[in-house]
MARKE-970741 format. One record per residue (C-alpha): residue number from 1; residue in three letters; chain; y, z, x. Coordinates in nm, 2 decimals, decimal comma. Each point is the difference from the previous one (the first is absolute). Last residue first. Layout:
BEGIN
  nr rest kette      v      w      u
 NUM  Ala     A      Y      Z      X
...
***
This chain:
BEGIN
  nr rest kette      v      w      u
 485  Unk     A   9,97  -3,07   0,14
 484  Unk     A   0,26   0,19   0,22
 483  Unk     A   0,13   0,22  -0,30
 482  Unk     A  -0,26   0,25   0,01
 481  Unk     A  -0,23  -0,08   0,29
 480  Unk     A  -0,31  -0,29   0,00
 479  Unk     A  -0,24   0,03   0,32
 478  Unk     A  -0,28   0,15  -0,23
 477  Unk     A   0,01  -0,31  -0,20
 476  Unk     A   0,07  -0,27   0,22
 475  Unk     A  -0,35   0,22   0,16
 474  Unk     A  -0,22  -0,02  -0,30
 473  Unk     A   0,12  -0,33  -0,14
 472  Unk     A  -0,29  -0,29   0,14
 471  Unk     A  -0,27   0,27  -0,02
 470  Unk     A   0,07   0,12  -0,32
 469  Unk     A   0,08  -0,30  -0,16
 468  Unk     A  -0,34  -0,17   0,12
 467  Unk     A  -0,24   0,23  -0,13
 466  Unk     A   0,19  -0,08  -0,39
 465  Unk     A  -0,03  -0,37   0,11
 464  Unk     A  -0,38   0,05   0,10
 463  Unk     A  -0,06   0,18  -0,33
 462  Unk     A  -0,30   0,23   0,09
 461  Unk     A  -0,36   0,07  -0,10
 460  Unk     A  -0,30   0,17   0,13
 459  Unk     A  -0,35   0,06  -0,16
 458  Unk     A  -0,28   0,24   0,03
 457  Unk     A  -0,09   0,24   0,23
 456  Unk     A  -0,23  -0,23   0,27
 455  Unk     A   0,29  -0,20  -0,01
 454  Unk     A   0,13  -0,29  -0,19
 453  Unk     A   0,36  -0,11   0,12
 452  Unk     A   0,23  -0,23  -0,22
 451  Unk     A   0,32  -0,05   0,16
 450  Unk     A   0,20  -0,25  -0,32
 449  Unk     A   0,21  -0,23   0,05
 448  Unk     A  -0,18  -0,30  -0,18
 447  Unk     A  -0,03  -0,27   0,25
 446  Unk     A  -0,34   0,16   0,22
 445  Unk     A  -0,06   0,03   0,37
 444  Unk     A  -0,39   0,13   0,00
 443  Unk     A  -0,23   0,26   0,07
 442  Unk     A  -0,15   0,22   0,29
 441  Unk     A  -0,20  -0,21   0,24
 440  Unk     A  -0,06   0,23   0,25
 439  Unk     A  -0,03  -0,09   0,38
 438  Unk     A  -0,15   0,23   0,32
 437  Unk     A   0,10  -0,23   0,29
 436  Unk     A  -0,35   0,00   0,20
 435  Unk     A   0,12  -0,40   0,14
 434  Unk     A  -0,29  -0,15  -0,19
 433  Unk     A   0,08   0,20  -0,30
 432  Unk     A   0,31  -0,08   0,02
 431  Unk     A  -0,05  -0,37   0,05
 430  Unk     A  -0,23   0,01  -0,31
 429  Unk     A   0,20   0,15  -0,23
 428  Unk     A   0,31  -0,24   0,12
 427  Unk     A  -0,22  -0,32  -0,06
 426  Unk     A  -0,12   0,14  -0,36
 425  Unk     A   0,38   0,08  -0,11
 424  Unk     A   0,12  -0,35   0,11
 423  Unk     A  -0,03  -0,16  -0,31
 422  Unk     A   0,13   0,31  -0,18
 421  Unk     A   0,36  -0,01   0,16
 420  Unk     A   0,04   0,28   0,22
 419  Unk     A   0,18   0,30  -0,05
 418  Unk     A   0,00   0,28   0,31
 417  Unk     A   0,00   0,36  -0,02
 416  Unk     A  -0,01   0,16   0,32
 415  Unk     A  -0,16   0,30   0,16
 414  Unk     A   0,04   0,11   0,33
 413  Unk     A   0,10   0,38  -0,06
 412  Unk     A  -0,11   0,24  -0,31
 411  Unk     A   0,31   0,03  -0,21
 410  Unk     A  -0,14   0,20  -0,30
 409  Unk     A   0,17  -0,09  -0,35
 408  Unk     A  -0,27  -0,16  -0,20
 407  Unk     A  -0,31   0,08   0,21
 406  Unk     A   0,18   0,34   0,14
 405  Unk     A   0,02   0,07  -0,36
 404  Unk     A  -0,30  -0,06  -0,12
 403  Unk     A  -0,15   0,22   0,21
 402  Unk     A  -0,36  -0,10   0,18
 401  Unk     A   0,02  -0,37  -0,08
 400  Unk     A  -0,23  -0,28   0,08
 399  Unk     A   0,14  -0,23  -0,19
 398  Unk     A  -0,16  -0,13  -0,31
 397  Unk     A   0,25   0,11  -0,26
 396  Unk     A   0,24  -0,21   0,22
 395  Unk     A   0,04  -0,26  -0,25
 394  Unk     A   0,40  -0,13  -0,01
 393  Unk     A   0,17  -0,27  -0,23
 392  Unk     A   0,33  -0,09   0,11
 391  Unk     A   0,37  -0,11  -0,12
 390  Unk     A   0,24  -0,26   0,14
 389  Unk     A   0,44  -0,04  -0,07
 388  Unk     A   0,03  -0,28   0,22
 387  Unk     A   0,24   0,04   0,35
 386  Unk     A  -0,23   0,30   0,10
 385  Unk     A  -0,07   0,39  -0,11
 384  Unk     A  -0,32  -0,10  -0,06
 383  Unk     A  -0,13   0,06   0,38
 382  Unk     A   0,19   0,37   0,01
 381  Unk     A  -0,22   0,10  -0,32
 380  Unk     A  -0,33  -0,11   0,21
 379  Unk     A   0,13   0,21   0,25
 378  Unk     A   0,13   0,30  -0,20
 377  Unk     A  -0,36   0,01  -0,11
 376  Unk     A  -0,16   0,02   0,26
 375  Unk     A   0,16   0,20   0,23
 374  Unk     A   0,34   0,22  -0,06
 373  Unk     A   0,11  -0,05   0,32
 372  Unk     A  -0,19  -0,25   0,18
 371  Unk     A  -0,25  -0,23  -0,10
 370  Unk     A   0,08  -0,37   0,16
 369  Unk     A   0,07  -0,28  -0,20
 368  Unk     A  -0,07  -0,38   0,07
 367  Unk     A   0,06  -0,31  -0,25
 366  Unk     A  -0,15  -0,35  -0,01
 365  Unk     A  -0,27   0,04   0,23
 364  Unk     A  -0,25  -0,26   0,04
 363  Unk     A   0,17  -0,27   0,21
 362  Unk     A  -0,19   0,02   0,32
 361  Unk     A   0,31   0,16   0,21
 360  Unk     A   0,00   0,25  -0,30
 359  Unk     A  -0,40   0,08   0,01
 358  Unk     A   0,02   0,00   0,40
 357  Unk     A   0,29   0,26   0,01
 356  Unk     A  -0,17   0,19  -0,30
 355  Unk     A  -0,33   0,02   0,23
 354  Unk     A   0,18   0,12   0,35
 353  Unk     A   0,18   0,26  -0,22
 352  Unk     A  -0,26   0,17  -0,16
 351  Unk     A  -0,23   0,00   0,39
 350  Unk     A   0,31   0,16   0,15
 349  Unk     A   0,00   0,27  -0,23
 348  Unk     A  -0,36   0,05  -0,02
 347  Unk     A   0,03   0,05   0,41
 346  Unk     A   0,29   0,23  -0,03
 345  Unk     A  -0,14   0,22  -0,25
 344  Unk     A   0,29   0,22  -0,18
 343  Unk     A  -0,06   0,28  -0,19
 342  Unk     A   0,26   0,15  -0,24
 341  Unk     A   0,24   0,26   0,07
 340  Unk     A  -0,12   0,34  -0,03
 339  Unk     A   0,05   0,19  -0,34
 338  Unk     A   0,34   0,16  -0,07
 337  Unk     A   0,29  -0,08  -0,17
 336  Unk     A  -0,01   0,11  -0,33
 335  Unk     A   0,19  -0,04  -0,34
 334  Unk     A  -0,28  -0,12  -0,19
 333  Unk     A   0,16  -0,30  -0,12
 332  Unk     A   0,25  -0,14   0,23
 331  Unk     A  -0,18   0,16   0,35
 330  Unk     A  -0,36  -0,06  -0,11
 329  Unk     A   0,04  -0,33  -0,12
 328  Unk     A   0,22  -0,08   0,27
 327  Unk     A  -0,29   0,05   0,24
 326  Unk     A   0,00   0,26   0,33
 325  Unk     A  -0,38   0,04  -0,17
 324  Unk     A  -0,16  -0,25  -0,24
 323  Unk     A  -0,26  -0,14   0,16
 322  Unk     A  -0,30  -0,22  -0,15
 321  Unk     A   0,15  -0,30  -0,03
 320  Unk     A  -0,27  -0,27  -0,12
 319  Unk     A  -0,12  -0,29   0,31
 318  Unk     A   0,21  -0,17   0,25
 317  Unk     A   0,08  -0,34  -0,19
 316  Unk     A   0,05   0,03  -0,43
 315  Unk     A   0,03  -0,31  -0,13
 314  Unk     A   0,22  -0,13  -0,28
 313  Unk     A  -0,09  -0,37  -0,11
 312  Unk     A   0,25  -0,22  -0,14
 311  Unk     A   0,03  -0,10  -0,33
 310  Unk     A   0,33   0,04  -0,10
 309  Unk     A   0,31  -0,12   0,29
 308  Unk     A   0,14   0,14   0,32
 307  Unk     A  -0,11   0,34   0,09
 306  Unk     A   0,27   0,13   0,20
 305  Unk     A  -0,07   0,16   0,33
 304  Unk     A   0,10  -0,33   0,19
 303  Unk     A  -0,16  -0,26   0,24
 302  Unk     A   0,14  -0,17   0,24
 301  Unk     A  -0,32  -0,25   0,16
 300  Unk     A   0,16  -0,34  -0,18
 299  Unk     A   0,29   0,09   0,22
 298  Unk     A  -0,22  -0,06   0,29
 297  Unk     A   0,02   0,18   0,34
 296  Unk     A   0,08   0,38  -0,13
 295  Unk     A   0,10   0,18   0,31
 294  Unk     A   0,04   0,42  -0,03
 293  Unk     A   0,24   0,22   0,03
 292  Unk     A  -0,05   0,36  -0,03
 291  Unk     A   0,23   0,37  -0,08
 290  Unk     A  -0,18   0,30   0,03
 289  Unk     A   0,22   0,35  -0,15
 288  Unk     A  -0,11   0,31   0,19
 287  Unk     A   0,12   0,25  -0,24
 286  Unk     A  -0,13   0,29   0,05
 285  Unk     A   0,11   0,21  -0,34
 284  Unk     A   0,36   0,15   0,08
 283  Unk     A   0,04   0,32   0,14
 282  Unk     A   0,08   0,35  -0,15
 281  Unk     A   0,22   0,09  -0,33
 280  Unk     A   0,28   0,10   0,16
 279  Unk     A   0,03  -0,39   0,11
 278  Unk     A  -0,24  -0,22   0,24
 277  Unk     A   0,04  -0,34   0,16
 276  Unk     A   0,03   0,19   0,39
 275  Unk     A  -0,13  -0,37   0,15
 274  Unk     A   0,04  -0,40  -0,10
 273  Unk     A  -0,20  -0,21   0,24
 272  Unk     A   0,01  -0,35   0,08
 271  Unk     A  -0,22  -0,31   0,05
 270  Unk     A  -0,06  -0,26   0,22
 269  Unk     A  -0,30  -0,31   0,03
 268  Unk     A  -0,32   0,20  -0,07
 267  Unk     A  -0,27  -0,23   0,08
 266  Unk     A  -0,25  -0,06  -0,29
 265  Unk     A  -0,36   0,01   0,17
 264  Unk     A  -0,18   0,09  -0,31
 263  Unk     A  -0,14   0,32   0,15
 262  Unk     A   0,26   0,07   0,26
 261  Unk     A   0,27  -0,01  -0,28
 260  Unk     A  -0,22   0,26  -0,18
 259  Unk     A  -0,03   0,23   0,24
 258  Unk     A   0,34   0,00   0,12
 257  Unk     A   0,14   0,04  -0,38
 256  Unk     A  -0,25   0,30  -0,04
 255  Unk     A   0,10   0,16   0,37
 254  Unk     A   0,38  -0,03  -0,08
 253  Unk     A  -0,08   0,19  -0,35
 252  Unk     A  -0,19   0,30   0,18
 251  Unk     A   0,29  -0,01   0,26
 250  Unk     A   0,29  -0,01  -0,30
 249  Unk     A  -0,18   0,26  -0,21
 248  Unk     A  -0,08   0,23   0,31
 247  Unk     A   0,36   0,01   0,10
 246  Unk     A   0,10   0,15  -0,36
 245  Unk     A  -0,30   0,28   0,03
 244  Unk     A   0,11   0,08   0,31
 243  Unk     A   0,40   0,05  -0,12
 242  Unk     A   0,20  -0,18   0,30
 241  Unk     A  -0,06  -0,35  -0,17
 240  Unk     A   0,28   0,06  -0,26
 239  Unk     A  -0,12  -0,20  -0,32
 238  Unk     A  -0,18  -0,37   0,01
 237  Unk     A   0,10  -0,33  -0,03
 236  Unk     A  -0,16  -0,28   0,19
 235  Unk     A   0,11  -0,35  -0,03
 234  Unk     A  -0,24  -0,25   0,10
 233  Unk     A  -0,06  -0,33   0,10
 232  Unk     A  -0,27  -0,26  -0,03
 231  Unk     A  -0,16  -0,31   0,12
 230  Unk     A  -0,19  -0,31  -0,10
 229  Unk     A  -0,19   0,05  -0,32
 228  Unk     A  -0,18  -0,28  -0,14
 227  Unk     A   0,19  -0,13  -0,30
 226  Unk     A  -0,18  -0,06  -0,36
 225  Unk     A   0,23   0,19  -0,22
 224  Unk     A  -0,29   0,25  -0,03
 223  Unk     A  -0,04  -0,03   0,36
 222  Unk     A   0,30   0,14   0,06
 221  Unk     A  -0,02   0,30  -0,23
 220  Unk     A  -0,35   0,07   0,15
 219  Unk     A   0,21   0,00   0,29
 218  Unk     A   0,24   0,30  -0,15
 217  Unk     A  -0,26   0,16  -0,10
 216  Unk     A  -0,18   0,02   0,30
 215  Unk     A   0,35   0,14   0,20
 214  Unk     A   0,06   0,27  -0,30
 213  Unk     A  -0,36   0,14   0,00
 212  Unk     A   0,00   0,03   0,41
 211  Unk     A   0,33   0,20  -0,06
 210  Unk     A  -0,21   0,21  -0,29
 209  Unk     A  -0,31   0,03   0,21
 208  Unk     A   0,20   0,17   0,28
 207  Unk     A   0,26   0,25  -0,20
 206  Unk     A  -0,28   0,11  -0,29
 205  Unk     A   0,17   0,20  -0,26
 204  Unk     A   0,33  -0,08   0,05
 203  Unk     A  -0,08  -0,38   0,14
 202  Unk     A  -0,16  -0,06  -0,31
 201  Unk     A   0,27   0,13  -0,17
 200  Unk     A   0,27  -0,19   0,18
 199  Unk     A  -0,18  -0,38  -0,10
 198  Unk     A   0,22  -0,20   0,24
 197  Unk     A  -0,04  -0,42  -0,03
 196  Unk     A   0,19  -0,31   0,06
 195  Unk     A  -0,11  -0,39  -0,03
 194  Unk     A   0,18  -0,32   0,12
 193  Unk     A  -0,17  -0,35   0,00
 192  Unk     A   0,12  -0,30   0,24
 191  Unk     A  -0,04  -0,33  -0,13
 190  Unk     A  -0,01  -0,31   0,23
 189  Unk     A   0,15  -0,35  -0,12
 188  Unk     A  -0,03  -0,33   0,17
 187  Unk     A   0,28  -0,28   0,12
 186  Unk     A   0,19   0,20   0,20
 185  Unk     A  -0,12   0,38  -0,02
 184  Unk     A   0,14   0,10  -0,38
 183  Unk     A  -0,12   0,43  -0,01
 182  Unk     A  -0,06   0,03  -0,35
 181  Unk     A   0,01   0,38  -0,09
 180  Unk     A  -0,28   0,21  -0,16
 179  Unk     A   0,00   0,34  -0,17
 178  Unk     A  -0,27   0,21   0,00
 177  Unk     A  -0,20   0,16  -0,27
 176  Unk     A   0,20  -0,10  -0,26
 175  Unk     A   0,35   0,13  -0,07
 174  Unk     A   0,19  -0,16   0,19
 173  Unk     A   0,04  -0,38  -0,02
 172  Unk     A  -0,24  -0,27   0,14
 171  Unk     A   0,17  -0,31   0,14
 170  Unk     A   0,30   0,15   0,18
 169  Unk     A   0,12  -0,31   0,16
 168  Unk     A   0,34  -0,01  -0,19
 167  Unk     A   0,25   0,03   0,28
 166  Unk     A  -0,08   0,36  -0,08
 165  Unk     A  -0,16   0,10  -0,29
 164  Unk     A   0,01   0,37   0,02
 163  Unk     A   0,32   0,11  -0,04
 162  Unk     A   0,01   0,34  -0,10
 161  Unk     A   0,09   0,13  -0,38
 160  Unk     A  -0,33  -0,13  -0,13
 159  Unk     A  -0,16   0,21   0,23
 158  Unk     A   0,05   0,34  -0,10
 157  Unk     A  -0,07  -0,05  -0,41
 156  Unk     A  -0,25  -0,22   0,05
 155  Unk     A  -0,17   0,31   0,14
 154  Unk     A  -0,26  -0,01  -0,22
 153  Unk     A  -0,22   0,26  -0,10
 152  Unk     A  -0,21   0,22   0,19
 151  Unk     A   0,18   0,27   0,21
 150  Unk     A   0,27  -0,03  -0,25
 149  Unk     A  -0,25   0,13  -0,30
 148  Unk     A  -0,04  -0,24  -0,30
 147  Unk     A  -0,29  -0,19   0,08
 146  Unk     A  -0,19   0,36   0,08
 145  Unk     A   0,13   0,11  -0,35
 144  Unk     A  -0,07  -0,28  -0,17
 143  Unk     A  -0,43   0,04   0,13
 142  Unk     A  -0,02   0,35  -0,04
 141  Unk     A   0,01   0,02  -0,42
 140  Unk     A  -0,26  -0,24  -0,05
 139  Unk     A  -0,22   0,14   0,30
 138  Unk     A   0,09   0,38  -0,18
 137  Unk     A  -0,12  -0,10  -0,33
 136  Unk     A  -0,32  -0,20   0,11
 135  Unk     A  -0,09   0,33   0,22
 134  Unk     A   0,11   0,12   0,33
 133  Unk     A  -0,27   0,13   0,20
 132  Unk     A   0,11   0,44  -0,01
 131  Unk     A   0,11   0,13   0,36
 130  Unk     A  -0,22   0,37   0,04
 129  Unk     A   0,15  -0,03   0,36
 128  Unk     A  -0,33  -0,01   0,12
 127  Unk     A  -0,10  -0,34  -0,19
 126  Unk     A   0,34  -0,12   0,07
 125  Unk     A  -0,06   0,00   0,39
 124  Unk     A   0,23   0,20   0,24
 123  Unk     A  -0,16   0,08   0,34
 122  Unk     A   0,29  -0,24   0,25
 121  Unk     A   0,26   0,19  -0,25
 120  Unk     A  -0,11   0,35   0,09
 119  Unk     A   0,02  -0,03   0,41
 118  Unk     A   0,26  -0,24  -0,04
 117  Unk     A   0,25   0,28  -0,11
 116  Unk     A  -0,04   0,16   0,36
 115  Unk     A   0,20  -0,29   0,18
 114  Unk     A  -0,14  -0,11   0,30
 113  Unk     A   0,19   0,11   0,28
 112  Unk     A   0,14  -0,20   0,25
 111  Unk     A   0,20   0,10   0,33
 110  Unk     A   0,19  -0,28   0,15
 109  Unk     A  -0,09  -0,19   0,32
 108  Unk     A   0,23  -0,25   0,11
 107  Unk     A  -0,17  -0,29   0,17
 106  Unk     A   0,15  -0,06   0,34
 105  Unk     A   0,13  -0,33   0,07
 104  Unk     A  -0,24  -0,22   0,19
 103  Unk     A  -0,07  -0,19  -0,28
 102  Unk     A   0,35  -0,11  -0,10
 101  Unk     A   0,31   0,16   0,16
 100  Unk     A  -0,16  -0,01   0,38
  99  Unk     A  -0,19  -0,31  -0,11
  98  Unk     A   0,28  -0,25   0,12
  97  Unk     A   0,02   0,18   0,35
  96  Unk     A   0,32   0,08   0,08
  95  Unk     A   0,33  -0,16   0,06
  94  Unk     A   0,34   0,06  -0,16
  93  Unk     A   0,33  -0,08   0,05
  92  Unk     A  -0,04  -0,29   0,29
  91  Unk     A   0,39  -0,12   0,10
  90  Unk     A   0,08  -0,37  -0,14
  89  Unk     A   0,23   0,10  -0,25
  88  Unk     A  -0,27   0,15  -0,17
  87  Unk     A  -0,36   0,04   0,13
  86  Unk     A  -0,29   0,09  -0,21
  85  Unk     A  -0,34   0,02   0,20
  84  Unk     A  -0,32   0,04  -0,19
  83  Unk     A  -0,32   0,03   0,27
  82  Unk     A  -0,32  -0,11  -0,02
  81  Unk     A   0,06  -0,30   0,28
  80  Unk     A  -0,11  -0,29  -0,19
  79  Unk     A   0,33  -0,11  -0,12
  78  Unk     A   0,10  -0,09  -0,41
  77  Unk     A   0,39  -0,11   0,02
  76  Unk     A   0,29   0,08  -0,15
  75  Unk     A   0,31   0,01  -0,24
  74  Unk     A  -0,03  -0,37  -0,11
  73  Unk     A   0,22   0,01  -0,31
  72  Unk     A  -0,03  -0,07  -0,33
  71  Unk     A   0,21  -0,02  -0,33
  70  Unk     A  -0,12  -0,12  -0,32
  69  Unk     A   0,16  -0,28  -0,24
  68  Unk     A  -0,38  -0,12  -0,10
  67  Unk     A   0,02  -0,33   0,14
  66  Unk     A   0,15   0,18   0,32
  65  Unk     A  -0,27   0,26   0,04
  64  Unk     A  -0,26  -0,33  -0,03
  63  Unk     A   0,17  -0,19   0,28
  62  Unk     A  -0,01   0,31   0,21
  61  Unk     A  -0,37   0,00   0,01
  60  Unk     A  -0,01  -0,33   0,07
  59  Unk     A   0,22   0,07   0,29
  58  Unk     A  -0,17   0,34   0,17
  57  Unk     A  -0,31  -0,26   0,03
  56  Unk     A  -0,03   0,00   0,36
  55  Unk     A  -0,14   0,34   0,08
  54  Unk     A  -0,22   0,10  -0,34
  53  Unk     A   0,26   0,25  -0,23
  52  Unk     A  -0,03   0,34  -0,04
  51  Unk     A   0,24   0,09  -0,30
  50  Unk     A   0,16   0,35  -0,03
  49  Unk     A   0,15   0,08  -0,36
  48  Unk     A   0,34   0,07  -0,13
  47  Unk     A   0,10   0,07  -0,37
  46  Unk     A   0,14   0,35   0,04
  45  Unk     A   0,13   0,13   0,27
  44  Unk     A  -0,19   0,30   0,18
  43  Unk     A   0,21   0,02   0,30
  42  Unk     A  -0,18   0,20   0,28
  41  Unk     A   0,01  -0,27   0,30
  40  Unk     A   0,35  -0,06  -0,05
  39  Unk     A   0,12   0,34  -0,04
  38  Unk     A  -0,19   0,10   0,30
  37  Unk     A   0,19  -0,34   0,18
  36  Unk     A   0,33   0,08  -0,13
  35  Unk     A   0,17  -0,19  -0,28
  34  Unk     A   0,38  -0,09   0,09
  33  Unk     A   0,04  -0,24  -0,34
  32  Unk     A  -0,18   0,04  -0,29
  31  Unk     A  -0,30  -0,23  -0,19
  30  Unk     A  -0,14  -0,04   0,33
  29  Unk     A  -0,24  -0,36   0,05
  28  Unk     A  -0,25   0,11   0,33
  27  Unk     A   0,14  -0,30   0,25
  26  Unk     A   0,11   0,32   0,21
  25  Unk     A  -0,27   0,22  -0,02
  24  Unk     A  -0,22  -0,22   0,20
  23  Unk     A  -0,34   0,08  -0,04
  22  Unk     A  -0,34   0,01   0,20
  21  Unk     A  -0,32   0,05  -0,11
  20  Unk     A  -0,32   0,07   0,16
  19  Unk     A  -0,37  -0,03  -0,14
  18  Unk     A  -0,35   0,13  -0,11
  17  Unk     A   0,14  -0,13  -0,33
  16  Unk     A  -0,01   0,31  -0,22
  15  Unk     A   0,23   0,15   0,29
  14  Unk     A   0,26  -0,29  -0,02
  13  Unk     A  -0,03  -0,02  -0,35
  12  Unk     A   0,03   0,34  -0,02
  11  Unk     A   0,35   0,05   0,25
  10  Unk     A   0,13  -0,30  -0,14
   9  Unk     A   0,01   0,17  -0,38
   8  Unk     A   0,05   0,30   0,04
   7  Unk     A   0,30  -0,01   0,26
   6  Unk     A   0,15  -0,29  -0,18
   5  Unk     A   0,03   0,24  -0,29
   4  Unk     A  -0,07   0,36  -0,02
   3  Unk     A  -0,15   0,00  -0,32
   2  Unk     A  -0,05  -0,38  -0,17
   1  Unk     A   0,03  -0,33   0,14
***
C-alpha cells in the first residue's frame, strides 16, 4: 500500500475489478490506540499490502504468513455491487461507487507548455554546430574519462554499504545489468531478475522518447540477464508542476512510459511521484526513473554482462551507433548538452530482444551488455571488468561509421554486445539474420589485458587494469572529506 492507504488500494482493485468491496475497519491491525475511521482509511504505514484471496482458501494462505512470521488479517470481502463500503464499529462510514476515486474521478487538467529551449536542441547536429570527429588522440583520451565520471562508473561504492544478500538468495549481484534473486518454491527454484533505469538528459531534451528510452532499456536489461520482463514501477521526479513548461515534461514523459508499456504489454504495477525537485538554479532533469522485474525459469538461462573466459566471440547486435546527441560523450568532453535524444524503434527493439532471449535460453550467450551511456566502448570495457582480469581485441574499421565518435562513444538504442563461444558463432549469425537482428562480429575476449581497437583511424590501446581503477575509485574518491577518509 502506498499513498493514501487502504483507501488507494481497495478502492482500485475494486474499480480495476469491475467490482465491490467491503471492509471492516475493525479487524484492520492499528499500530495506536483510539484511531478514527478517516485516520484509518488514510494511514500510509509502511510494510502493508492488500491480498485478494480465492473464497475458501483464506487458510493456506494464512499458513504461509505464519511460516514467514507475518501478520494477517481478513479485513473484507470482494462483492459484486460496484460500490466500496467501510463500516467501523458496525455503522457504514463510507459508500460510493468504487470508480468515483479511480476512473470516474475527474482528470486534473494543468496548463503545459513546451519548453522554448527544445526548439534549438531537437535541430542540433555536429556537422552544423561546426563539432570536429574526434581523432585517435581524442578516442584514447575519451575513453578513461567517461569510465571515470559518477554517472558512469561504479557505484560499488553505494551499494556495498546496503544489504543486498538477503537470506542469501541473491544469485546475481549488482552491478550487472540486472540483479537476480533465488526465489526457493518447495522443492524447485525460480529466479526473479531486477533492473532500474532514468537517463535525465534524454528526458531534458526530449521528455516522451527519453521516458520511452528508459522503460526499453531497462527490459533490454532484463533480457540481457535472460529474464522476461513481468511488470514495472516508477518513480517520477520532476520540478514544480505549476510552471507550463515543468507540467509538460511530466505529461510528455507519462505519455512515453504509457506508450511503451502498451507496446510490450508490461503492466504497470505502482509507482510514485516526487514533485517541486528544483533549487535557485531551476528544476531538476525529468527524471522518470523505470524500475522492472522479470521471471528467469532456468538458472542455466542467468546470464551476466561479464565476459567470462579468452576466446570468446564479441558480436555486435543492432547495427553501428550512429548518434551521439544527449550522450555522455558530448556532455563530459565537449561540455554540451544539447542534441535530441536518440531514436528509438519499438518494433526493432522488440525484435533484438526476442532473438537474445532465444540465443540464451538455447545456450549460445555467455555474456549480455547493452550500449548505454558511453556506448561502445564503455560496454565492452564494463564486460572485462569481471571476476578474471580479461583483455580484447576490437576491428570496427569496417563499420559503417559517419563520426567516429558517435561509432565509439554514440549511444544509439537497442544494441547489445553479446560473447559467444566460437562454435556457436555461425548458428547465432544465422538466427539473426533469420530473425532481421542486424549482428557484427567485432573481435575477440583475449588473456593479456590489453583493449585493442582498430578503426578506420588507426589503432587503439588501453590497460584494462589502469581503465578499471578509474571506474572502480571515481566516486570513493570524490566522496572522500579531509579527515573523514
Amino acid at each position: 500500500m502506498g499513498a493514501a492507504g487502504l483507501t488507494c488500494s481497495t478502492c482500485e482493485t475494486a474499480s480495476r475489478g469491475g467490482a465491490g468491496i467491503e471492509i471492516e475497519l475493525d479487524r484492520v491491525p492499528q499500530r495506536e490506540p483510539g484511531m478514527n475511521s478517516y485516520e484509518i482509511m488514510l494511514s500510509e504505514s509502511q510494510e502493508r499490502m492488500l491480498v485478494i484471496v480465492q473464497a475458501g482458501r483464506e487458510g493456506e494462505i494464512e499458513e504461509v504468513f505464519a511460516k514467514w512470521d507475518l501478520h494477517a488479517s481478513r479485513v473484507g470481502s470482494v462483492t459484486d455491487t460496484g460500490r466500496m463500503v467501510v463500516r467501523h464499529h458496525g455503522v457504514p462510514v463510507a459508500d460510493i461507487p468504487a470508480s468515483a476515486l479511480t476512473d470516474g474521478a475527474p482528470v486534473y487538467q494543468r496548463e503545459a507548455r513546451r519548453p522554448a529551449y527544445l526548439d534549438e536542441s531537437s535541430r542540433w547536429t555536429p556537422e552544423g554546430a561546426g563539432l570536429a570527429d574526434v581523432g585517435i588522440a581524442g578516442a584514447q583520451a575519451a575513453l578513461p574519462r567517461l569510465l571515470s565520471h559518477p554517472t558512469i562508473a561504479s557505484k560499488r561504492w553505494v551499494y556495498r554499504q546496503y544489504d543486498h544478500m538477503v537470506q542469501h538468495g541473491t544469485v546475481v549481484l549488482p552491478g550487472s545489468d540486472a540483479a537476480v534473486v533465488r526465489l526457493r518454491l518447495g522443492p524447485g527454484e525460480k529466479f526473479i531478475a531486477i533492473s532500474n533505469d532514468c537517463n535525465g538528459r534524454y528526458c531534458y531534451l526530449n521528455p516522451r522518447r527519453g521516458a520511452m528510452i528508459a522503460m526499453v532499456e531497462c527490459l533490454r536489461n532484463l533480457v540481457c540477464a535472460g529474464a522476461t520482463p513481468l511488470a514495472m514501477t516508477d518513480n517520477l521526479n520532476f520540478g514544480n508542476p505549476y510552471k507550463p513548461e515543468n507540467f509538460y515534461q511530466l505529461k510528455e514523459c507519462v505519455a512515453g512510459l504509457a506508450e511503451a508499456c502498451r507496446f510490450f504489454d508490461v503492466p504497470v504495477v505502482g509507482g510514485n511521484v516526487s514533485l517541486y525537485n528544483e533549487s535557485p538554479a531551476g528544476a531538476i532533469d525529468p527524471t522518470p526513473t523505470v524500475s522492472v522485474v522479470g521471471f528467469i525459469e532456468s538458472e542455466a538461462h542467468i546470464t551476466r554482462q561479464f565476459a567470462g573466459s579468452p576466446g570468446g566471440r564479441l558480436i555486435l547486435l543492432g547495427g553501428a551507433p550512429s548518434e551521439i546527441g544527449g550522450s555522455q560523450f558530448l556532455g563530459i568532453i565537449h561540455g554540451m548538452k544539447t542534441g535530441d535524444a536518440p531514436a528509438v524503434d519499438l518494433d526493432a527493439e522488440k525484435a533484438l530482444q526476442g532473438f537474445l532471449l532465444g540465443q540464451i535460453k538455447a545456450g549460445r550467450v555467455g555474456a549480455a551488455h547493452d550500449l548505454s551511456e558511453g556506448g561502445l566502448l564503455v560496454a565492452v570495457c564494463e564486460m572485462l571488468f569481471g571476476p578474471a582480469p580479461l583483455g580484447a581485441e576490437l576491428d570496427l574499421s569496417g563499420l559503417p561509421a559517419p563520426r567516429q565518435d558517435a561509432l565509439l562513444f554514440g549511444e544509439s538504442q537497442g544494441r547489445v554486445v553479446i560473447s559467444a563461444a566460437p562454435a556457436d558463432e555461425p548458428a547465432v549469425m544465422a538466427a539473426a539474420k533469420a530473425a532481421g537482428v542486424p549482428a557484427n562480429p567485432i573481435g575477440e575476449v583475449t588473456a593479456n589485458g590489453k583493449l585493442g581497437v582498430r578503426t578506420a583511424r588507426g589503432p587503439l590501446e588501453w590497460d584494462v587494469s589502469v581503465l578499471r581503477v578509474g571506474w572502480e575509485t571515481s566516486i570513493e574518491t570524490a566522496m572522500k572529506r579531509p579527515g573523514l577518509g
